[in-house]
N, CA and C atoms as an extended XYZ file, in Angstrom:
285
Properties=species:S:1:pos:R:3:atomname:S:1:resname:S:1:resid:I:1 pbc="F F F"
N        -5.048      -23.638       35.011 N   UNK     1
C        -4.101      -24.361       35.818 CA  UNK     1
C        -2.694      -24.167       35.251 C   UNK     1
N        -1.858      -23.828       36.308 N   UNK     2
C        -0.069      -23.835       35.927 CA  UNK     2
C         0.157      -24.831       35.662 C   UNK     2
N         0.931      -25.287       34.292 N   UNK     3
C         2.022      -26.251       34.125 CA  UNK     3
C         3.123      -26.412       34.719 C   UNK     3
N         3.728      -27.421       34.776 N   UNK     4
C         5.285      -27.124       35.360 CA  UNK     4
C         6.121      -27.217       33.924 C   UNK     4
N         7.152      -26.991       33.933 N   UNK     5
C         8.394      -27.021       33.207 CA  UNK     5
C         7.694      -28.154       32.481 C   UNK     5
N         7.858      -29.506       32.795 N   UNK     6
C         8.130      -30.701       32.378 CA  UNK     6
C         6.592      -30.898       31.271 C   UNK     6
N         5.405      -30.656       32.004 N   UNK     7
C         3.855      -30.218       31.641 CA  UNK     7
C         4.273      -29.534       30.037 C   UNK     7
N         4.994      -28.787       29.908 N   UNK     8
C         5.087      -27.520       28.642 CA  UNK     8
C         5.536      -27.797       27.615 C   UNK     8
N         4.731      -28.745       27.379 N   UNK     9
C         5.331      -29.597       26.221 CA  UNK     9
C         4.961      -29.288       24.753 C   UNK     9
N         5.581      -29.429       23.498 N   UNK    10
C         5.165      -29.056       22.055 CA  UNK    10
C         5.421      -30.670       21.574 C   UNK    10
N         4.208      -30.519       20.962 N   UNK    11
C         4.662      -31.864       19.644 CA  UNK    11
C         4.432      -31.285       18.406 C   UNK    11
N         4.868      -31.525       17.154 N   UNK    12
C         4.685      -31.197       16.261 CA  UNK    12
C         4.840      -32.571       14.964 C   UNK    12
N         3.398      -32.766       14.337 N   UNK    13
C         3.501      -33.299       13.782 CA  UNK    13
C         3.056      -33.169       11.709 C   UNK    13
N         4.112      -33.823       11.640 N   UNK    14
C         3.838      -33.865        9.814 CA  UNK    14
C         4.471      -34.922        8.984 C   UNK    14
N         3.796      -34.811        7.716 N   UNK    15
C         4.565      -36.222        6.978 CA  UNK    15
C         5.005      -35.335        5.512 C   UNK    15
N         5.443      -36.515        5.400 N   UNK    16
C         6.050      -36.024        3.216 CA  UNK    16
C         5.134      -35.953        2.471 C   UNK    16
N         3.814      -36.340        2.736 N   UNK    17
C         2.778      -36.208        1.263 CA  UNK    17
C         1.936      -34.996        1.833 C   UNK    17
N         2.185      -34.255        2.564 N   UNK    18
C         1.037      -32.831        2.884 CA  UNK    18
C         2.175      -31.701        2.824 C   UNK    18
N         1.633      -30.625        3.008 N   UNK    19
C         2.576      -29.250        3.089 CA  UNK    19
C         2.137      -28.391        4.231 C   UNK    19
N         1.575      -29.514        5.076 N   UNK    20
C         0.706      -28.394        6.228 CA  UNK    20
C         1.858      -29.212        7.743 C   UNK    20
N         1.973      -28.718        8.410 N   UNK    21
C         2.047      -29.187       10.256 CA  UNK    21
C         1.106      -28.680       11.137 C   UNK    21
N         1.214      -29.898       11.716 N   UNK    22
C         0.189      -29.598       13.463 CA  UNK    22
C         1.476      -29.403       14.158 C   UNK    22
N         0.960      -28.295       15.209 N   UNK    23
C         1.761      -28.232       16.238 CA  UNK    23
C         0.793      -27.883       17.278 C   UNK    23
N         1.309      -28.967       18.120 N   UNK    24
C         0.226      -29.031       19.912 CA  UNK    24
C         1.134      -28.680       20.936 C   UNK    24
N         0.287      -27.647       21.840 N   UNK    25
C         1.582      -26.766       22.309 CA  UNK    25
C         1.143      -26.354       24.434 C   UNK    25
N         1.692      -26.481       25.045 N   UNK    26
C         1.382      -25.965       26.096 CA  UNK    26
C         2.561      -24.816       26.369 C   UNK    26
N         3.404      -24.749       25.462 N   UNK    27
C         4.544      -23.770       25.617 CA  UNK    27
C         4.113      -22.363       25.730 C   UNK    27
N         4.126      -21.293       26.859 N   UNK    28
C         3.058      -19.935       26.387 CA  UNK    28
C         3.982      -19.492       25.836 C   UNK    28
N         5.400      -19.268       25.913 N   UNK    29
C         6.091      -18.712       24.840 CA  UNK    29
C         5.742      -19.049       23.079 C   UNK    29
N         5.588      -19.789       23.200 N   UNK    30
C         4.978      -20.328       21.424 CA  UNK    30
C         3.830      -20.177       21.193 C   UNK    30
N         3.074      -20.455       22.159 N   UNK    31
C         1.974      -20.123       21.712 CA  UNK    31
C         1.816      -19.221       21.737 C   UNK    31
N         2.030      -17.878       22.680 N   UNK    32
C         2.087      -16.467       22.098 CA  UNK    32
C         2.564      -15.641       20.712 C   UNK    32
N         3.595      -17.100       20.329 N   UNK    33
C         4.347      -16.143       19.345 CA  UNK    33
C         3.234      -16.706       17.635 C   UNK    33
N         2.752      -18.087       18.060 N   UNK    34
C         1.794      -18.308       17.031 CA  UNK    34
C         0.549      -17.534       17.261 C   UNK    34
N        -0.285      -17.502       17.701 N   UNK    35
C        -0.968      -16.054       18.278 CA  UNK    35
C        -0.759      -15.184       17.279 C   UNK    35
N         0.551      -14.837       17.341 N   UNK    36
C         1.180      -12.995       16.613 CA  UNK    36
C         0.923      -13.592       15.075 C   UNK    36
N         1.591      -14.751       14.862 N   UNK    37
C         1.483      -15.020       13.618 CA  UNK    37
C         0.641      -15.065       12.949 C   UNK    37
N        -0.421      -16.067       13.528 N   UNK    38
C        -1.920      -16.141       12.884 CA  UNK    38
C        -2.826      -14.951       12.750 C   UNK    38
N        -2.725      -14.045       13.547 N   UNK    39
C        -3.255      -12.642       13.186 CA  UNK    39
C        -2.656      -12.195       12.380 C   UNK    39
N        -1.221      -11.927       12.048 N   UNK    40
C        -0.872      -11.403       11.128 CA  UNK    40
C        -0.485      -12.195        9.078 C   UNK    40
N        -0.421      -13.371        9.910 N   UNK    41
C        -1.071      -14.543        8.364 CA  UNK    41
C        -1.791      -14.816        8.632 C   UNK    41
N        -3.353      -14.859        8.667 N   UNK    42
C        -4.334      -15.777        8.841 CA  UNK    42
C        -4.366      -16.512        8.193 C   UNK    42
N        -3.837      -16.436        6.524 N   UNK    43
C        -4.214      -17.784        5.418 CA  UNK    43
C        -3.370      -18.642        5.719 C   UNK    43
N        -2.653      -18.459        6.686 N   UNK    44
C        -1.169      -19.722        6.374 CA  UNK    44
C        -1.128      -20.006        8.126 C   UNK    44
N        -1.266      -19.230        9.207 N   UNK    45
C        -1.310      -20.242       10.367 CA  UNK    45
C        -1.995      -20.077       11.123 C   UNK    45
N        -3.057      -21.119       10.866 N   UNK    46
C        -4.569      -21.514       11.536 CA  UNK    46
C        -4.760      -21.877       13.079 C   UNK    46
N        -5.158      -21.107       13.952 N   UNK    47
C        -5.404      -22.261       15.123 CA  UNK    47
C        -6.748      -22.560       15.026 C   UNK    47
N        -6.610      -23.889       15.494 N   UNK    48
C        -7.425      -24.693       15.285 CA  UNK    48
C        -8.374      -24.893       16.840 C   UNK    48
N        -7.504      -24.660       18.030 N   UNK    49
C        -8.361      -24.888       19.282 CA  UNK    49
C        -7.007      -24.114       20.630 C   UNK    49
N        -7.292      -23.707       21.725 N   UNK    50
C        -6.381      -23.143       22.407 CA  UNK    50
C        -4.973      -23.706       22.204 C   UNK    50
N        -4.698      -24.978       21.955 N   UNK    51
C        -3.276      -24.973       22.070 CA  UNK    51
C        -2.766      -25.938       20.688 C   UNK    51
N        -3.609      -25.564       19.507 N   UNK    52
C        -3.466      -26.278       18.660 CA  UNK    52
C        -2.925      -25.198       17.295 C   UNK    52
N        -2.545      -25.464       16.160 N   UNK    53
C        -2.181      -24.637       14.883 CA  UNK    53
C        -2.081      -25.481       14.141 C   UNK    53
N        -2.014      -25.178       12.783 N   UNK    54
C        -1.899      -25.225       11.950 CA  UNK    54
C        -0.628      -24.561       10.933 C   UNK    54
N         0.266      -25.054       10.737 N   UNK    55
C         1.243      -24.009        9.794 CA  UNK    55
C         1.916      -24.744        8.581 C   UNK    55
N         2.685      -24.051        7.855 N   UNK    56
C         2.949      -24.751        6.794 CA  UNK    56
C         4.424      -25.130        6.802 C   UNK    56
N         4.661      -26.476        6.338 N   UNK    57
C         5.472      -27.126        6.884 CA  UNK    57
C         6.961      -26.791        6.600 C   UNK    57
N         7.369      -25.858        5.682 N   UNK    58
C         8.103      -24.963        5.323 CA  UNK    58
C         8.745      -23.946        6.801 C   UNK    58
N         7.840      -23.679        7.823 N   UNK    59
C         8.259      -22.838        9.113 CA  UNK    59
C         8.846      -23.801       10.066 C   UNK    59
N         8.944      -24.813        9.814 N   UNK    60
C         9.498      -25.833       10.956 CA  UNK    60
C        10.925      -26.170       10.562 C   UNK    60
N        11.872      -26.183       11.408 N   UNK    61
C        13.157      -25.699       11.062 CA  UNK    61
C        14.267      -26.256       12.255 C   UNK    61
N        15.241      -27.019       11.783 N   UNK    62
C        16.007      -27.716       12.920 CA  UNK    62
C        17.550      -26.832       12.434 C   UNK    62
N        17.769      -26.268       13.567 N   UNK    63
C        19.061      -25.390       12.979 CA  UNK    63
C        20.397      -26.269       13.966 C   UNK    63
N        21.677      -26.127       13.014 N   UNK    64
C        23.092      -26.376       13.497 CA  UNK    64
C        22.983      -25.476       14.860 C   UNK    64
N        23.451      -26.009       15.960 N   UNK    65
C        23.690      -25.106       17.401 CA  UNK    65
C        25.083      -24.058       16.829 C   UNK    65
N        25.121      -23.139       17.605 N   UNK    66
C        26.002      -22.147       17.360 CA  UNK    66
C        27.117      -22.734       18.125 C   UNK    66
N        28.358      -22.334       17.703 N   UNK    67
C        29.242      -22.823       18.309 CA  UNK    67
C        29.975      -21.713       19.250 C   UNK    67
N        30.766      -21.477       19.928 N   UNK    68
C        31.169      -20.447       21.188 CA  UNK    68
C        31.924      -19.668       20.276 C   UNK    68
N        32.348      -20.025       19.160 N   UNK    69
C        33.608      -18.910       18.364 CA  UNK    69
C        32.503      -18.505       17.336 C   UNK    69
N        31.151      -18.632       17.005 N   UNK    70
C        30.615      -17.949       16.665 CA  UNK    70
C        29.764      -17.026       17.537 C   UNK    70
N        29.289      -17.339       18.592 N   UNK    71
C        28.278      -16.681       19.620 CA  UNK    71
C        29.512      -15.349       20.064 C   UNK    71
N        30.829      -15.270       19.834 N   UNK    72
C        31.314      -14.390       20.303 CA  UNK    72
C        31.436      -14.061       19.388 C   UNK    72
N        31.710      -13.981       17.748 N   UNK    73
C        31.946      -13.357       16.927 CA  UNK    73
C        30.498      -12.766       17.214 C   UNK    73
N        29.694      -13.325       16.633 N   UNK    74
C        28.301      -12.367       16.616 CA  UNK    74
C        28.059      -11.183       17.728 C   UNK    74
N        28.638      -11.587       18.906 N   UNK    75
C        28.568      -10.645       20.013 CA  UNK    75
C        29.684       -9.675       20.001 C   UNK    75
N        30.784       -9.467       19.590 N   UNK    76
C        31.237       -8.389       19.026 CA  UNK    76
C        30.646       -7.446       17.943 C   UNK    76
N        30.318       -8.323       16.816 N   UNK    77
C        29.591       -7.184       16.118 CA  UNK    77
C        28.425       -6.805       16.322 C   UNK    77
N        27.833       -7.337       17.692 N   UNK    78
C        26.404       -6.777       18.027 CA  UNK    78
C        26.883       -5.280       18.750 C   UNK    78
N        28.156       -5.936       19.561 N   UNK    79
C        28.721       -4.284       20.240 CA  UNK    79
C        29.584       -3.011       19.700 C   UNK    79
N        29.720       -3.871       18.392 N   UNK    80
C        30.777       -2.612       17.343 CA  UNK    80
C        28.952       -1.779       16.604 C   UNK    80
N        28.463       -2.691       16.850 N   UNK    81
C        27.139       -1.987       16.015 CA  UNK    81
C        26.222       -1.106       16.632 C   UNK    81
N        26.392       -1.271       18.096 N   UNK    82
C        25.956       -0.861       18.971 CA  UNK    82
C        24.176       -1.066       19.509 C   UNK    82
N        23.796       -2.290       18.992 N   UNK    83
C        22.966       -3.168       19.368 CA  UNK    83
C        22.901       -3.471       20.834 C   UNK    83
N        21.686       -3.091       21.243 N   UNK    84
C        21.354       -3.252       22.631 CA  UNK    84
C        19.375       -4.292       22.755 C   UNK    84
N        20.033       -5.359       23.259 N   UNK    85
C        18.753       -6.388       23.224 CA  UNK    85
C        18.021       -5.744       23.733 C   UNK    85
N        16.407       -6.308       23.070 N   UNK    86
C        14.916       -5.495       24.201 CA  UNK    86
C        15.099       -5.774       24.689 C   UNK    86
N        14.021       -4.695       25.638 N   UNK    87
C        14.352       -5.220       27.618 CA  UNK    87
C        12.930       -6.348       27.764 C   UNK    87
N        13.247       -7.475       28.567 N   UNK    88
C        12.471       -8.115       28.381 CA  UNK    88
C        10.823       -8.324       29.964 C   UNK    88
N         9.928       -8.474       29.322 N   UNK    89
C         8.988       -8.425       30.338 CA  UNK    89
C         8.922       -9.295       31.098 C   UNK    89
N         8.299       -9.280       32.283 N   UNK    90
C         8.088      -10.521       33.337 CA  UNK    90
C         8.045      -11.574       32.662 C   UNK    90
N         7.025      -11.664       31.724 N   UNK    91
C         6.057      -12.916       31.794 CA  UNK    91
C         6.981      -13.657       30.653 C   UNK    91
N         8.231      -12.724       30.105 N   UNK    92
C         9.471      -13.673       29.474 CA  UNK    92
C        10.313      -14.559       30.250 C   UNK    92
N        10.046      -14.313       31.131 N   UNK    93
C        11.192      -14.941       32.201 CA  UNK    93
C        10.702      -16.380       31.947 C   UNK    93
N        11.865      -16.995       32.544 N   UNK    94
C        11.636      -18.453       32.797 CA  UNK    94
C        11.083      -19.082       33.844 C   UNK    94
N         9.828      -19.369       33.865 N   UNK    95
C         8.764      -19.837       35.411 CA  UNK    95
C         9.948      -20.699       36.244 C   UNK    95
């Protein structure tokens, strides 16, 4: 069954006395990309059931938003470098 937008939800949960996170996921973008991961770490990110993992709590990460005088700095030197983004597949798109 399709989710909608709103349906595609991630929770992720962890505390201060473990070194592990759950993350529960209907996102297929994430979950594809944990997928890649867990095959390629198996010791470190576990799934546990279709939309469940396991990872270590070290990969969970809240970053500063970019600000517009950096998103253009970076985008100049993506074009002085001559960096050209992958082309991206259908199933990247946004449903």
């Amino acid at each position: 069954m399709k989710r909608t937008l709103v349906e595609q939800e991630t929770i992720l949960l962890y505390n201060q006395a473990e070194p592990l996170a759950d993350v529960y996921s209907h996102d297929p973008k994430l979950l594809e990309k944990l997928s890649r991961l867990s095959e390629k770490y198996p010791d470190q990110i576990i799934q546990k059931d279709e939309h469940s993992y396991t990872i270590p709590k070290q990969c969970v990460s809240v970053r500063e938003p970019y600000s517009e005088a950096r998103r253009a700095a970076a985008r100049e030197r993506a074009k002085k470098g001559g960096y050209k983004p992958p082309k991206r597949s259908k199933s990247s798109k946004t449903n």
